[in-house]
C-alpha positions in Angstrom: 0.0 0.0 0.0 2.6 2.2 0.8 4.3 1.5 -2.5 1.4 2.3 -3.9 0.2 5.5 -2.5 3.8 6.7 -3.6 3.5 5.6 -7.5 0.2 7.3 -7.4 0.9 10.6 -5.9 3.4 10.5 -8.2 1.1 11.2 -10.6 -1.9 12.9 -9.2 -2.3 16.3 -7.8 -4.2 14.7 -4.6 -5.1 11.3 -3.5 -7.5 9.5 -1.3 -7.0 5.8 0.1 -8.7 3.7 2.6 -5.9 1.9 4.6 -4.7 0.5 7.7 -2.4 2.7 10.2 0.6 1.8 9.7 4.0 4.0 10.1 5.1 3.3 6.7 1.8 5.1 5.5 2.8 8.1 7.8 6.0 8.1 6.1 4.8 8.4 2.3 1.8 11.2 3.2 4.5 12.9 4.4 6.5 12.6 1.7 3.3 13.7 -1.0 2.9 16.6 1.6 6.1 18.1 1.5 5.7 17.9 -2.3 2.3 19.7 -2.2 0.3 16.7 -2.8 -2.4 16.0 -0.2 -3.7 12.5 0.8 -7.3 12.0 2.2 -8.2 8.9 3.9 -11.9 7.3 3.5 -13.7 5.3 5.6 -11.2 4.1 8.1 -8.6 7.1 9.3 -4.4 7.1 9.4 -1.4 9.5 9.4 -3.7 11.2 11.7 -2.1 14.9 11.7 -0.3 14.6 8.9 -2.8 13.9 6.2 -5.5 16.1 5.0 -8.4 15.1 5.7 -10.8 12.4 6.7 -13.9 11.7 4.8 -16.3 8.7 6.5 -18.6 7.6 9.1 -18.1 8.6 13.4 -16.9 4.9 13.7 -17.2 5.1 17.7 -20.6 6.5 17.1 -21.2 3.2 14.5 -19.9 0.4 17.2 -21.8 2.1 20.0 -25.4 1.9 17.7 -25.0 -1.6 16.7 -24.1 -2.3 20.6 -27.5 -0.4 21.6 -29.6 -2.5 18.8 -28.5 -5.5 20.4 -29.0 -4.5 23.9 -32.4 -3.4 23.4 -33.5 -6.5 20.9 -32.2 -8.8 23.5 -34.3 -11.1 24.8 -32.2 -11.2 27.9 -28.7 -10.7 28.7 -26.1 -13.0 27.2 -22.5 -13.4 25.4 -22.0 -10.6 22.5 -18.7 -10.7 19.7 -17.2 -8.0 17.5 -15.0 -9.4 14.7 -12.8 -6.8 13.3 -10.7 -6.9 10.1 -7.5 -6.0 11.5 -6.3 -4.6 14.8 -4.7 -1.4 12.7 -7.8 -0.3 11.4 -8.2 3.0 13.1 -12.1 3.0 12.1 -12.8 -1.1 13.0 -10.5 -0.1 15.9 -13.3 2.8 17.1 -16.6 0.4 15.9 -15.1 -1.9 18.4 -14.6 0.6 21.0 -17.5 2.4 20.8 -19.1 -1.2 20.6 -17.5 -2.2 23.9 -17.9 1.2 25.8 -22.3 0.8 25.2 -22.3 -2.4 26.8 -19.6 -1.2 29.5 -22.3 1.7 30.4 -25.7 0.6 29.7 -25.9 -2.7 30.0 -23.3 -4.5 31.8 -25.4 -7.7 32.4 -24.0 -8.3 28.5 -20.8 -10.3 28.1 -18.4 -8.9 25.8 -16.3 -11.7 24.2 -12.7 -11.3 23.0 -12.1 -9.4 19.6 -12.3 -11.9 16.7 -9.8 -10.8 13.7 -11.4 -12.2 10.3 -9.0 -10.2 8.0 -12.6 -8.9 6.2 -12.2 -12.6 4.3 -15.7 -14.2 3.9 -13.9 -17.9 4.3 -12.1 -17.0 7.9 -15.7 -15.5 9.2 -17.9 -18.3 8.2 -15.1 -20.2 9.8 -15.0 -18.1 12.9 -19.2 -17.6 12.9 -19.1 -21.3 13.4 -17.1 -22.0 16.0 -18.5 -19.1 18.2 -21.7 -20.7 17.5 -20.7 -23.9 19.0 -18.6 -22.6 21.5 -21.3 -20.2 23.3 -24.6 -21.6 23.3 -26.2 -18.7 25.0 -24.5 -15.7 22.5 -26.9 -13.4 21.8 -25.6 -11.9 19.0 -22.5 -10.0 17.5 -21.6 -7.4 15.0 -19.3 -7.7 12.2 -17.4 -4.2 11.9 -15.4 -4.5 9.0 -15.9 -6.6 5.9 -16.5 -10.5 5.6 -20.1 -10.3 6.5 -21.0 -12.9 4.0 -19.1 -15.5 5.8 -21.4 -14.7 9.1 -24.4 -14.8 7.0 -23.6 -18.4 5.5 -22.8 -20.0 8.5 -26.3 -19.0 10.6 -28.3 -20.1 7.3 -25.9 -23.3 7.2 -26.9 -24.3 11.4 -30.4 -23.4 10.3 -30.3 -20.3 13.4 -32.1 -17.4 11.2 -33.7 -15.2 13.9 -31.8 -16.8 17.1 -28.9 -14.1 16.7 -29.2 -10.2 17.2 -26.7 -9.8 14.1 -25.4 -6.4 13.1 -23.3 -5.5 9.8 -21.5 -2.6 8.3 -23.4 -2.0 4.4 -26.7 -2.3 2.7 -24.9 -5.1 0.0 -26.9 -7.5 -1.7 -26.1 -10.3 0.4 -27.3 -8.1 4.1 -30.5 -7.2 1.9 -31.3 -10.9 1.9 -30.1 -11.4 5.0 -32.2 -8.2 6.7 -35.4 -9.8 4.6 -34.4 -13.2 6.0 -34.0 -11.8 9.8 -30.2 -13.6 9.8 -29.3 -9.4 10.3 -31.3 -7.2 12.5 -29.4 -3.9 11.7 -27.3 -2.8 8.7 -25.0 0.4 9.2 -24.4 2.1 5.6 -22.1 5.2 4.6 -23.9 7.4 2.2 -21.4 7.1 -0.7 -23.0 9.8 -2.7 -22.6 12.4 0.1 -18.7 11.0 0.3 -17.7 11.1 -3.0 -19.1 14.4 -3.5 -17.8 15.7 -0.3 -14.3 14.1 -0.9 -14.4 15.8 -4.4 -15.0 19.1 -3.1 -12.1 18.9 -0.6 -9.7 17.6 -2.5 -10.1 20.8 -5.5 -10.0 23.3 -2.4 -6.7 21.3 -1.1 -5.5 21.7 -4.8 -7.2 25.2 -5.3 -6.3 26.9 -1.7 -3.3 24.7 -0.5 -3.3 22.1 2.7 -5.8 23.1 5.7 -3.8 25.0 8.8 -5.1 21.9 10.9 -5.8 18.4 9.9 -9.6 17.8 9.2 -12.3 15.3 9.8 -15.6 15.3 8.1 -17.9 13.2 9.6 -21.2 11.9 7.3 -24.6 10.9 8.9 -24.9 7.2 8.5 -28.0 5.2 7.3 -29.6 2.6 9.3 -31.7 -0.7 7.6 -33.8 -2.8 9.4 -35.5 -5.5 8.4 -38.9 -3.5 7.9 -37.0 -0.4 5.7 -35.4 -2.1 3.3 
């Protein structure tokens, strides 16, 4: 990624990526920005402070809804999960934070399971849906915060438990469509791409048009909700 970034920036009067935090990204935003080139990261932040912007969703704001959703479905208190795609994404990072922090303050009869890591693969989260399945006959439910949904959505259809799980996801796809119609998802969390792209366009000409921002910025979009009964 960090190769890449600099082979495109090469070429580009700004760029925007969606990556995980890593110090080698750091190092090449700084390198487009001492060359006049800004970088804006989408959906998930990094080089906080050093790049220009951040377009996306509040991601602590995100983990906390799904968290209350559950809560308040819940039949009674139980085990809840939150797989993540990797530990250094700053946004599954928040989701699982913000996810953590609900249950921690409103309803701490609610077990919060360790973090599951399914690298957003489909394969490693069916994998991973099935063996907390097995393992924790009284989970109550669990939100997938990054990608690899899919793989959660096969494995309750495959064990036949459509509607015994409070399952939350991240994107209206056509896969969590069926799923939400089906009740295998009780709440879909969606970022209003049209809203992003055109608000990512119109910071990245000002960043061309007026130079870099005196401070670091972060734009924040109003996320959508689906439910089974709005789709």
């Amino acid at each position: 990624l960090a190769a890449r970034l600099r082979e495109v920036g090469s070429r580009n009067q700004a760029v925007a990526m969606t990556s995980p935090d890593y110090p080698a990204m750091t190092v090449v935003v700084e390198e487009l920005k001492s060359k006049g080139i800004p970088v804006f990261s989408l959906l998930s932040d990094f080089a906080s402070g050093v790049r220009e912007g951040y377009v996306g969703l509040n991601n602590r704001k995100a983990g906390r809804t799904a968290a209350w959703m559950i809560a308040r479905m819940a039949k009674r208190p139980g085990k809840v999960a939150v797989f993540v795609g990797s530990h250094r994404f700053h946004g599954h990072e928040l989701r699982e934070i913000g996810f953590r922090s609900y249950f921690r303050e409103h309803a701490p009869d609610f077990e919060v399971l360790d973090t599951l890591v399914n690298l957003e693969t489909s394969q490693i989260t069916h994998e991973a849906t099935l063996d907390l399945l097995h393992r924790h006959p009284d989970l109550v439910g669990f939100y997938v915060a990054g990608g690899g949904m899919e793989g959660a959505i096969s494995a309750i259809r495959e064990e036949g438990l459509q509607g015994r799980h409070l399952v939350a996801v991240n994107e209206l796809t056509p896969e969590s469509r069926a799923a939400l119609a089906d009740e295998v998802v009780v709440l879909a969390i969606t970022t209003p791409l049209q809203n992003l792209c055109r608000e990512l366009v119109r910071l990245m000409v000002s960043a061309i048009e007026n130079g870099p921002a005196s401070v670091p910025g972060q734009t924040f979009l109003p996320f959508e909700m689906y439910v089974p009964e709005n789709i």
